[in-house]
C-alpha positions as CSV (number, residue, x, y, z in Angstrom):
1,X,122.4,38.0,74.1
2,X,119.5,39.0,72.1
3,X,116.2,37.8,73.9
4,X,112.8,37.1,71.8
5,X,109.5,36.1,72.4
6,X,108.5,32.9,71.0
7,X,106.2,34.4,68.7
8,X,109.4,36.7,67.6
9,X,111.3,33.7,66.9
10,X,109.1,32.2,64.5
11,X,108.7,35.6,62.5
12,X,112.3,36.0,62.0
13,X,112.5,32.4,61.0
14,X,109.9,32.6,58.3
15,X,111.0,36.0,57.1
16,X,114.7,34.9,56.9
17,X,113.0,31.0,55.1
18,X,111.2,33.6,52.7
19,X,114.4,35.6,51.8
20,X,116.4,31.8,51.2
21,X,113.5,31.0,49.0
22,X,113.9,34.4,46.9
23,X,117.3,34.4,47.0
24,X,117.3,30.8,45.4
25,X,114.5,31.9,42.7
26,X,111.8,29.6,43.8
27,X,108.1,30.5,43.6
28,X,105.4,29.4,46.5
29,X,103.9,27.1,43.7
30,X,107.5,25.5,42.2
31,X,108.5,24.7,46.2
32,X,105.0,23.3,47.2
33,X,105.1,20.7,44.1
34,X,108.6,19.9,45.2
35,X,108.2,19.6,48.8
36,X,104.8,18.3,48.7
37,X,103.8,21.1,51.4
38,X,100.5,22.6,50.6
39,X,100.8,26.1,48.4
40,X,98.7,27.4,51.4
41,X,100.4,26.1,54.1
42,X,104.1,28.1,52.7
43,X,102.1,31.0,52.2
44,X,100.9,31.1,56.1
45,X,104.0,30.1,56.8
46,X,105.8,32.7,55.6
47,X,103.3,35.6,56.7
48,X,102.6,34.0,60.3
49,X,105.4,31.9,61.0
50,X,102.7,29.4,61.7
51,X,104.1,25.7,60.2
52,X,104.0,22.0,61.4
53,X,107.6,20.6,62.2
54,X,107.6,17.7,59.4
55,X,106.7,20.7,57.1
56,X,109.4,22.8,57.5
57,X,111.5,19.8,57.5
58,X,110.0,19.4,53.6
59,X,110.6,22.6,52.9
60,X,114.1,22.6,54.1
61,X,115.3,19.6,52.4
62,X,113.3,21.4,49.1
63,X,115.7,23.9,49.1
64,X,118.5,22.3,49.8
65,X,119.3,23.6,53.3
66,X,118.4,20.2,55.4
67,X,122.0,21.4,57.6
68,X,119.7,23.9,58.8
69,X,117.7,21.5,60.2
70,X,120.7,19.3,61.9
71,X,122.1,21.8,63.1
72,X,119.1,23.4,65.1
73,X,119.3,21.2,68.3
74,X,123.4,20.2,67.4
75,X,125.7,19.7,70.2
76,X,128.0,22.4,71.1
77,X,131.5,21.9,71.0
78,X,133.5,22.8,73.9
79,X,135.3,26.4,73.5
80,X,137.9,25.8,75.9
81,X,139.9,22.5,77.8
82,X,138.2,24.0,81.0
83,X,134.6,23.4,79.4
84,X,135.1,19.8,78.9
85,X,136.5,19.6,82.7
86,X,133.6,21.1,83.7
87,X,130.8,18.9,81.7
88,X,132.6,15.8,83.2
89,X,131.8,16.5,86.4
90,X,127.9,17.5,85.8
C-alpha cells in the first residue's frame, strides 16, 4: 500500500478532478456557472487542492461523477466468507 501525506492526497485529487474536467471539455468558467462554485475557488482548487467539502460535492455532481462522491466513505464488501465471520464477532 501506497502511503501519502495528507497534503499529497489532496494534490492528486485535484490534478486527477482537473484531468476529468479536460477530458469532458469543460472550461473553469462553463463549470463554475453550472456548479455555482466560484471561478476562483475551481481555480485554487485545482492548483492547491485547497476546496470546501459542499464544493467539491457541486463540482462533482457538475460533471456528472456524484458516484465519486458515494463511493468515497462506501462500505466494503466482504472478500471472503471468513471476513464476514470475523466482522460478526467485532
Amino acid at each position: 500500500m501506497l502511503l501519502k501525506t495528507p497534503y499529497e492526497l489532496v494534490v492528486d485529487a485535484a490534478a486527477r478532478f482537473r484531468r476529468v474536467r479536460k477530458a469532458k471539455n469543460i472550461t473553469l468558467k462553463a463549470l463554475s456557472e453550472k456548479s455555482g462554485v466560484p471561478y476562483s475557488t475551481i481555480r485554487r482548487f485545482e492548483s492547491s487542492g485547497e476546496i470546501s467539502f459542499v464544493s467539491l460535492v457541486k463540482l462533482a455532481s457538475a460533471l456528472g461523477e456524484d458516484g465519486q462522491i458515494t463511493a468515497l466513505f462506501a462500505e466494503s464488501v466482504p472478500a471472503s466468507i471468513e471476513e464476514v465471520i470475523r466482522g460478526n464477532r467485532k
